[in-house]
C-alpha positions in Angstrom: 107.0 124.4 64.4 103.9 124.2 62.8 103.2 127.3 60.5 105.7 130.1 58.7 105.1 133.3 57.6 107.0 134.7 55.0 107.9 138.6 54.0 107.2 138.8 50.1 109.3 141.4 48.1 113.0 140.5 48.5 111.8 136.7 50.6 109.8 134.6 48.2 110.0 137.2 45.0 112.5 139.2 43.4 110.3 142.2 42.3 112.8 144.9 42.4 112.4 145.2 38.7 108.6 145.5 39.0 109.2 148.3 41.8 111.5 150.1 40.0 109.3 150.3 37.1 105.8 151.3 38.7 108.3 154.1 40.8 109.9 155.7 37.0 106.9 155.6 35.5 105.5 157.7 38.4 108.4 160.1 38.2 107.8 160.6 34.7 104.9 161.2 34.7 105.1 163.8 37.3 108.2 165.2 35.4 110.8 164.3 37.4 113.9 162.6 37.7 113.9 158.4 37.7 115.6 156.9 40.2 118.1 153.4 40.4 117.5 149.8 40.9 119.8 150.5 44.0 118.0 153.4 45.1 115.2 151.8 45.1 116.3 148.9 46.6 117.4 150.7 50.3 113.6 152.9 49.9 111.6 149.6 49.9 110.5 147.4 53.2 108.0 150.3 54.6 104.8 149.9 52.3 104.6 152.0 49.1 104.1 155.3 50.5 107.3 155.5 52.6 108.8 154.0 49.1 107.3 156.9 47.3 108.4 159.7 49.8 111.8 158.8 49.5 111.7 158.3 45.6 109.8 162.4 45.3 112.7 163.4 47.7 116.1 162.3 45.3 114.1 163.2 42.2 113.6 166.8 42.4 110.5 167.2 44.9 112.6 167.5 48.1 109.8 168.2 50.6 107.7 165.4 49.2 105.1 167.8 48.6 103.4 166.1 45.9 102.9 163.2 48.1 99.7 162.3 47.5 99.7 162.9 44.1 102.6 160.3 43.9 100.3 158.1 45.7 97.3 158.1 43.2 99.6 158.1 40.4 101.8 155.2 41.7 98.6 153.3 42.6 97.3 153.1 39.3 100.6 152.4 37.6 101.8 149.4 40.4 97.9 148.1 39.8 98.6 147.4 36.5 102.5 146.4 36.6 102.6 145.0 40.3 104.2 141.1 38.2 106.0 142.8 36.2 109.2 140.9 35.5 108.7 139.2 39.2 109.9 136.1 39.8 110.6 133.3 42.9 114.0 133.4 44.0 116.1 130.1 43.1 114.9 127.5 45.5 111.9 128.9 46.7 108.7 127.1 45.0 111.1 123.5 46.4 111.1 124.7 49.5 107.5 125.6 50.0 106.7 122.3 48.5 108.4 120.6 51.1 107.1 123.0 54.1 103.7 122.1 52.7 104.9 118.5 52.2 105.3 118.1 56.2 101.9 119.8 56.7 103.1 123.2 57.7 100.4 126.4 57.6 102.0 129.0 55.2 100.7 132.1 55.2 102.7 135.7 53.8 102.8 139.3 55.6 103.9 142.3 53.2 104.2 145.8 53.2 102.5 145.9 50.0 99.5 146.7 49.2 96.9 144.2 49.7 95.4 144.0 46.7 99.1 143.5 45.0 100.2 141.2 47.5 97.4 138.7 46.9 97.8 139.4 42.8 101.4 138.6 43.7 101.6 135.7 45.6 99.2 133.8 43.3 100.3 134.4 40.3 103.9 133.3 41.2 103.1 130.9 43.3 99.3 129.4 42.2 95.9 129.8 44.4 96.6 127.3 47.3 99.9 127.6 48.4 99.5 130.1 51.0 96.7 129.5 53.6 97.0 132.9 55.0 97.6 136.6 52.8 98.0 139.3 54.2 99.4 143.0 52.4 99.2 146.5 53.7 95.4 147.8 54.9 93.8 150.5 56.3 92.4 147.7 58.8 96.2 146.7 60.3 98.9 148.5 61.2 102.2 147.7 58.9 105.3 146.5 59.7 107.0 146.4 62.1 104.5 146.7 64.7 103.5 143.1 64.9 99.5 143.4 64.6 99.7 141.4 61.1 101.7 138.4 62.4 99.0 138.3 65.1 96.0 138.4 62.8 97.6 135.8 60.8 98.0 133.7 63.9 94.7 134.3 65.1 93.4 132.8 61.3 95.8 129.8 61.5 95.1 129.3 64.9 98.6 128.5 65.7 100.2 130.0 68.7 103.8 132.2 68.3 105.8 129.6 69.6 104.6 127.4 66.9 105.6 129.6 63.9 108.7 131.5 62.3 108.8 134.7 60.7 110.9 134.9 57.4 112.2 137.8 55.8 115.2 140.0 54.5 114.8 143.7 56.1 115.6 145.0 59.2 111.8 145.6 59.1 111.2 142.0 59.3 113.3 141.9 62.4 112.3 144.3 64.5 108.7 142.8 63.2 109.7 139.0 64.5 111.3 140.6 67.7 108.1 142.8 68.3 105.6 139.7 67.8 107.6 137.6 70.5 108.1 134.9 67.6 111.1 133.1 66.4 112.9 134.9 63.1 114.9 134.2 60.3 117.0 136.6 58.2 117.8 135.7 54.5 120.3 137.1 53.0 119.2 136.2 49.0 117.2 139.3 49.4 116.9 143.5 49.3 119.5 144.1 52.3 123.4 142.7 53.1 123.3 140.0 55.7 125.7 143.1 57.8 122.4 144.9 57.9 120.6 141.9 59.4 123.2 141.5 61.4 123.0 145.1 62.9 119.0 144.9 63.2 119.6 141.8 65.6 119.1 138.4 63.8 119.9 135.7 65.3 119.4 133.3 62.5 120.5 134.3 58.9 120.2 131.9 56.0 122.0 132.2 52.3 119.7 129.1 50.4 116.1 128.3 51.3 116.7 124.9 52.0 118.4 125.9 55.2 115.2 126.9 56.8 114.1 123.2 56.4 116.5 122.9 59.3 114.5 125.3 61.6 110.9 123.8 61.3 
C-alpha cells in the first residue's frame, strides 16, 4: 500500500462533544428540545444536513420543516465551535507518525463540511500531516458514493489498489465497497463493531496500531 485515507469524526477525532454542542445550541435557539450525546451519535456519518434533519425531527419539528433555517443557524454555530472539546483518539497521532514514517500519502475524506474539516484536521493534527483534505462540497458528491476517494486518488496520484479506506460507519463501508478499494472498520469509533459487521467489513480493527499490519 502506498497511501490511506481516513474518515475524520469518530476515525482520527472524537468530536461527538463538539457535535452535540453546535446541534443544542441550534435547537435552542430555534426553541426546541436538545437532544443526547447518543442521539447524536446514531444521526452523524451523512454530512451536517442529514445530522440536522434528524435532530429537528426528535425535538419537536417533526416534518423537518425548518430545515433550512437549522441549516443557517447550525452553520454559524459549528463555524465557530467545530474544535470544540475535539480530540485524537488514544493512539492515533503514533500511528500517523509511523504511516508517515514509511512514506505513506495520507489524505482524510469527511462528511463534514469542508471548511470544518480542514479547521479540524489541522488544528489536531498540525498543517502537514495530511497531504490530501477533503470535507463535504457543493463540487463532490458525499459519502458513500465514492467520487471523493477518487478525487483524492486522482491528487495523490496513487491508484485504488494502492490505498485503504479507514473509517467507523456503515457509510464508510459501503464508501470503500463503492470505490473498488480495500477497507477497514474501526471499532474505537461512533458505531458497534456489530454494525460494521452488518454493513460488510471485512477487516475491523479495535487499536490503531493494528492497521500498521495492513499497509
Amino acid at each position: 500500500m502506498r497511501a490511506c485515507i481516513f474518515d475524520l469524526d469518530g476515525t482520527l477525532t472524537n468530536t461527538l462533544e463538539s457535535l452535540t454542542y453546535s446541534v443544542n445550541e441550534t435547537l435552542k435557539e430555534m426553541g426546541l428540545r436538545t437532544i443526547s450525546s447518543e442521539q447524536c451519535r446514531q444521526f452523524v456519518g451523512n454530512g451536517a444536513r442529514c445530522l440536522m434533519k434528524r435532530a429537528l425531527q426528535v425535538s419537536g419539528d417533526e416534518n423537518a420543516g425548518r430545515l433550512e433555517e437549522g441549516m443557517k443557524v447550525y452553520g454559524r454555530i459549528f463555524g465557530a465551535n467545530c474544535t470544540y472539546h475535539v480530540t485524537p483518539y488514544e493512539g492515533i497521532p503514533e500511528m500517523l507518525d509511523e504511516l508517515k514514517k514509511r512514506g505513506m500519502k495520507l489524505g482524510v475524506l469527511s462528511n463534514k463540511p469542508h471548511g470544518q474539516t480542514v479547521d479540524v484536521a489541522e488544528k489536531i493534527f498540525g498543517s502537514g500531516m495530511f497531504d490530501e483534505i477533503q470535507g463535504q462540497s457543493e463540487s463532490l458528491a458525499r459519502k458513500p458514493d465514492p467520487a471523493g476517494v477518487f478525487y483524492l486518488l486522482e491528487k495523490m496520484q496513487i491508484s485504488k489498489e494502492e490505498c485503504l479506506y479507514i473509517g467507523d460507519s456503515e457509510v464508510d463501508i459501503a464508501t470503500g465497497s463503492a470505490a473498488g478499494v480495500k477497507s477497514v472498520g474501526v471499532s474505537w469509533g461512533f458505531r458497534s463493531r456489530e454494525t460494521l459487521k452488518e454493513a460488510g467489513a471485512q477487516i475491523i480493527i479495535d487499536v490503531p496500531q493494528e492497521l500498521l499490519q495492513y499497509v
